[in-house]
N, C-alpha and C positions, 0 to 999 in steps of 0.2 A: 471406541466410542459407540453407545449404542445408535439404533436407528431410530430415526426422528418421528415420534408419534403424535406430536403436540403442534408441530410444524412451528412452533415459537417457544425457541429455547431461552433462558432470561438467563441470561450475562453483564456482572456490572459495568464492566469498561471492555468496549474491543479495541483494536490497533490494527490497521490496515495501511499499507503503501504498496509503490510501486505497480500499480496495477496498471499502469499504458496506455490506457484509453487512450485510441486514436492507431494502434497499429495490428500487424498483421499477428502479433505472438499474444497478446491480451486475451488470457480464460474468461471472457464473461461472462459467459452463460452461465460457466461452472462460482464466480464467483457470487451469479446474481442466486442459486441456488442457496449459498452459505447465507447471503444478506437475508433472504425471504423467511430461512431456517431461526433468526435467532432476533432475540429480542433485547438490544442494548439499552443501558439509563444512560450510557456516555457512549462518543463514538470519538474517536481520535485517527485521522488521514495522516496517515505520517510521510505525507511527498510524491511525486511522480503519480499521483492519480491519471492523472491529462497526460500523456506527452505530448506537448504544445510543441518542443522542436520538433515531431514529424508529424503534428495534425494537417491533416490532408481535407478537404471538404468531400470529396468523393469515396474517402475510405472510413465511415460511420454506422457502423453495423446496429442495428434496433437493439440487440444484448447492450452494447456499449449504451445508448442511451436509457435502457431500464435502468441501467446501475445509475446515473445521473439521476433521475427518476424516485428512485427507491430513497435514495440518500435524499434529497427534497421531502419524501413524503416523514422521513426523520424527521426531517426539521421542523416540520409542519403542524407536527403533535407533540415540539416539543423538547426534542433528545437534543443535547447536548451534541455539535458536532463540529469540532475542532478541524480545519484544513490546514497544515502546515504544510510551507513552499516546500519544494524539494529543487535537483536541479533540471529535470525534464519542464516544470511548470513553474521556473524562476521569474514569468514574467508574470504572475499573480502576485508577486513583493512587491508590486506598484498599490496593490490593493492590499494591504496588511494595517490590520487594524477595523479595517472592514465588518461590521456586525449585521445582520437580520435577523431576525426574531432569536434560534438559538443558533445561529452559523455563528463559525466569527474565522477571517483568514488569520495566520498568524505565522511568525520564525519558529515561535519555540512554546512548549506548553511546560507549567510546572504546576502537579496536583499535589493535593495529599492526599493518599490513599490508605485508609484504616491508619491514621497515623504515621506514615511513612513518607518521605517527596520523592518522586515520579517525576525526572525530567526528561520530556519528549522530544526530538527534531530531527529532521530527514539522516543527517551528518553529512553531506556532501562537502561542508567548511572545512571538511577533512582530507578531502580530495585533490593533491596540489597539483595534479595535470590538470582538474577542472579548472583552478585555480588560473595556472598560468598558460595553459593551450587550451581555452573551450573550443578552438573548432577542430583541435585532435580530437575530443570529446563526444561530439556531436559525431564525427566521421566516426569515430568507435562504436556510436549509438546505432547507425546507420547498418555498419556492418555487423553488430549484431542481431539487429531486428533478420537482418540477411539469413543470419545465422538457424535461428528461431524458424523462420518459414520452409529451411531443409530440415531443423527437427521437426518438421510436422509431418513433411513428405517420408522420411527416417521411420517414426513412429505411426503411421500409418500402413507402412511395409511388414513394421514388428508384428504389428496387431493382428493381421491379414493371414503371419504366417503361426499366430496363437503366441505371442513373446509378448512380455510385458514392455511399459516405456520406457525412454532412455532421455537421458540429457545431454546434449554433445555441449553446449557451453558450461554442463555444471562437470560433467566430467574434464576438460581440456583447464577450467578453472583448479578442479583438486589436483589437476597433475603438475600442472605448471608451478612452479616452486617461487616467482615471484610473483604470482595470483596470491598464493596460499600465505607469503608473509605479509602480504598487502592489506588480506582481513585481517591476518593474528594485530598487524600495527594498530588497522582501526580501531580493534575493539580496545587492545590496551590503552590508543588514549584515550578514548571515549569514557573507559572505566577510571581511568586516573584523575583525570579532569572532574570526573563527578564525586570521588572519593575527595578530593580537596576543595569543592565546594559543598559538599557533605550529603551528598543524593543518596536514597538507600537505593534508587531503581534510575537507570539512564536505560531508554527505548533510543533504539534509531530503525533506520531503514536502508537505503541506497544501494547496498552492496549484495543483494539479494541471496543473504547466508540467514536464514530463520535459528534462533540460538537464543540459550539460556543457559547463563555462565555465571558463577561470583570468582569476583577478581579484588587480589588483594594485594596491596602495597604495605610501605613502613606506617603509612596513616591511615591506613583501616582499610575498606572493602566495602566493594557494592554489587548489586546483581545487574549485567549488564545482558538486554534483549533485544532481540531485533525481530522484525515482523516477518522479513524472508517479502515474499511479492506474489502475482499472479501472472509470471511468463513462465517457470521454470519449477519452480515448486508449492505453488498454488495454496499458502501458508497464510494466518492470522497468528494475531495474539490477544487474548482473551484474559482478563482477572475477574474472578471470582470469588466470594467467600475466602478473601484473604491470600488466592493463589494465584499465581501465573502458569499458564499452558499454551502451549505452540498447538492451533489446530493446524490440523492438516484435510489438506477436500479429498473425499472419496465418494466417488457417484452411488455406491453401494448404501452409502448413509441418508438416502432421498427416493428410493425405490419403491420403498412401502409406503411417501408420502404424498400428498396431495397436494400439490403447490399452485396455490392460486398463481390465476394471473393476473401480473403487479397492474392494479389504477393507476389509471391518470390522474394528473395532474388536477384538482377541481379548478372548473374554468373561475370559479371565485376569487379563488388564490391568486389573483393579477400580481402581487407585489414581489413574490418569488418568483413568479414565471419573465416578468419582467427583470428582474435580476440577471437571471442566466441567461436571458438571450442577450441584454447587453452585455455579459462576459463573453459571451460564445465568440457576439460581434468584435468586440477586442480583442482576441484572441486572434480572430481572421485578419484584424488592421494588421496588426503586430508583426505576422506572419506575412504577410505580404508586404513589408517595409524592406 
């Protein structure tokens, strides 16, 4: 990818999830980077924005809130910007249906894109330990944020001694052989399910594997993508001019640019600002229930 001279790239449609606001593994600086870089007509959240199971009041770093920020000032002028629950932020399904100006919260999105349908949703309905032990789930979440904060200490050491990064959860993931048929399950049924209601594009997120695949059955075939996250491999999905592409963040792509710094919120704007803080506030009820 070249480097960014324009500082606003125009992309039709982007696809972001997974990104954790609220804990200690969440890239946002580097994602608020990619958001300031590019210039969407649609924006689609495909889940785990928030992690509202470990939002902390004392752990809210000012990066975390620009991206809160940024996506608001989307809305603001306009952009299309789709939030779909995932299961870190499952307590925003109380709020599905929910519209302000171009927000809207939802389960599930289906577009047409250049003639094609597009169906979007976190996929955690796919998940049956979440299903039937969420607080194995949660405890899993836990110790992997665990996990995440010795990859920091990990890659800080690499870096230190001139070695590039590493992943200790995406590695112990490719190794482990019931990690690896766990994704292959998802995506086959994510892709079957869409092939028999006749999707040309099924997007997900959750399982934080960024991917672009066609998968084909006795009834035909669909492309099935996933957005990958911002703890682990720091990935979007992007359509353009009729194509799909996996970015990927490289700080080398923002070097030569001038990246303002993200406005505030206009104190005018009461009616958004009043939004999010009664979300914010809900969020905190919730969490302290």
């Amino acid at each position: 990818m070249p480097k960014n001279k324009s500082n606003h790239r125009e992309v039709e449609l982007v696809v972001i999830s997974d990104v954790h606001l609220g804990v200690h593994g969440c890239h946002a600086e580097e994602l608020l980077k990619y958001l300031k870089s590019i210039q969407p007509k649609k924006v689609i959240l495909n889940g785990d924005i928030i992690d509202i199971w470990q939002f902390k009041k004392r752990y809210w770093p000012k990066a975390h809130m620009k991206i809160i920020k940024h996506i608001i000032s989307w809305i603001t002028n306009g952009v299309p910007v789709y939030y779909i629950t995932g299961n870190h932020d499952e307590m925003l399904r109380k709020f599905v249906g929910f519209n302000i100006n171009s927000f809207h919260i939802v389960n599930k999105v289906v577009l047409n894109l250049d003639g094609k349908k597009a169906w979007f949703f976190h996929g955690d309905v796919f998940d049956v330990t979440m299903q039937h032990s969420k607080w194995l789930t949660k405890l899993g979440a836990v110790g992997y944020d665990v996990l995440i904060r010795l990859n920091q200490v990990v890659n800080a050491v690499s870096q230190f001694f001139g070695k590039g990064r590493i992943s200790l959860s995406k590695k112990i993931k490719n190794s482990v052989k019931g990690a690896v048929k766990y994704i292959n399950n998802f995506e086959q049924i994510a892709a079957d399910i869409a092939i028999e209601n006749e999707f040309d594009y099924v997007v997900c997120g959750h399982i934080h594997q960024p991917t672009i695949k066609t998968y084909t059955n006795n009834s035909g075939q669909t492309l099935y993508l996933n957005s990958g996250d911002w703890i682990e491999n720091l990935t979007a999905l992007e359509y353009h001019q009729s194509k799909w592409s996996i970015y990927t963040f490289n700080d080398a792509h923002y070097k030569d640019a001038k990246m303002k710094d993200e406005k505030e919120i206009d104190e005018t704007d009461k009616s958004n600002k009043e939004i999010f803080n009664a979300l914010l506030a809900e969020f905190n009820l919730m969490k302290s229930q």
